[in-house]
N, C-alpha and C positions, 0 to 999 in steps of 0.2 A: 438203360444203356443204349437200345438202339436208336432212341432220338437223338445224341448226341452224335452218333455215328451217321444218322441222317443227316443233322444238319453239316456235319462235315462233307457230306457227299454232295450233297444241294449246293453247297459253297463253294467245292470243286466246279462243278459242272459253271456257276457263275464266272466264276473267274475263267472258266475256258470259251466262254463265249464273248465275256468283254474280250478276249485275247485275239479272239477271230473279228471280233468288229472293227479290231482296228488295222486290220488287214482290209476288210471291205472296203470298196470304194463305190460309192452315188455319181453322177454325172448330172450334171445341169446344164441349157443352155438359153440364149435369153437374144433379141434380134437376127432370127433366124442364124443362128450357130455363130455372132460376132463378138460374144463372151459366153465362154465355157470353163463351168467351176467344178472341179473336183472336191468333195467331199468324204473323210473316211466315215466309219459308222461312229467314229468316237463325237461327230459333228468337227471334226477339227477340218479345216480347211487344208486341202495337199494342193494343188491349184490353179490358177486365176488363167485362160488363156484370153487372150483379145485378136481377134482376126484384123491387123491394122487396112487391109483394104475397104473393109464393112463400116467404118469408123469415117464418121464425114466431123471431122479436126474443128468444125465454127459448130459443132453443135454437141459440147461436150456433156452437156447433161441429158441428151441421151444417150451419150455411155453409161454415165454414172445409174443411170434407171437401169439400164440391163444389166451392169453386174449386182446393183443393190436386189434385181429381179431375179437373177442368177442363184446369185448367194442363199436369198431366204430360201427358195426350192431347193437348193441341194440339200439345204438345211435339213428342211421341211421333211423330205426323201428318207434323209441317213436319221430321221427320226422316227420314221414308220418301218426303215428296215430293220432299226434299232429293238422298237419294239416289238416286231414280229418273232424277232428271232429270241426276243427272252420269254414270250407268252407262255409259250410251254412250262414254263418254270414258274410261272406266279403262282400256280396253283400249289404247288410247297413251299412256297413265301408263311402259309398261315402253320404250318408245320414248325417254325423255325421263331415262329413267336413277333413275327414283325408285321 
């Protein structure tokens, strides 16, 4: 009976840190601070700023490179803070049968 009662506590504790990841927020930025992306830990993007001064308008695909630069690091980020923050827990993953 207490496995059952573990795995329900294990699954609590999961579900309370996806809760809190999605509260977290990553920060990225890319042409010395001329796009800066917000990332939550869900990986969903909250967002995209562009500093219009930094931005020289005849050479648009070096914007497009630093938010494309931007973007994967945030990414990249709210996926190691992602995982950091559920490690604790893998180790009862094998408790729970998965």
């Amino acid at each position: 009976m207490s496995g059952k009662f573990d795995q329900a506590k294990m699954l609590m504790k999961m579900r309370k840190v996806q809760k809190d990841l999605q509260k977290e927020v990553v920060r990225a930025e890319a042409g010395d601070g001329a796009v800066i992306v917000e990332v939550n830990g869900e990986m969903k993007i909250r967002s995209i700023k562009i500093d219009p001064e930094a931005v020289d308008l005849e050479d648009i695909g070096q914007l497009e490179n630093w938010i494309e630069e931007a973007v994967k690091a945030a990414i990249s980020n709210s996926q190691k803070m992602a995982a950091e923050k559920m490690q604790p827990m893998m180790g009862g993953l094998g408790n729970l049968g998965l």
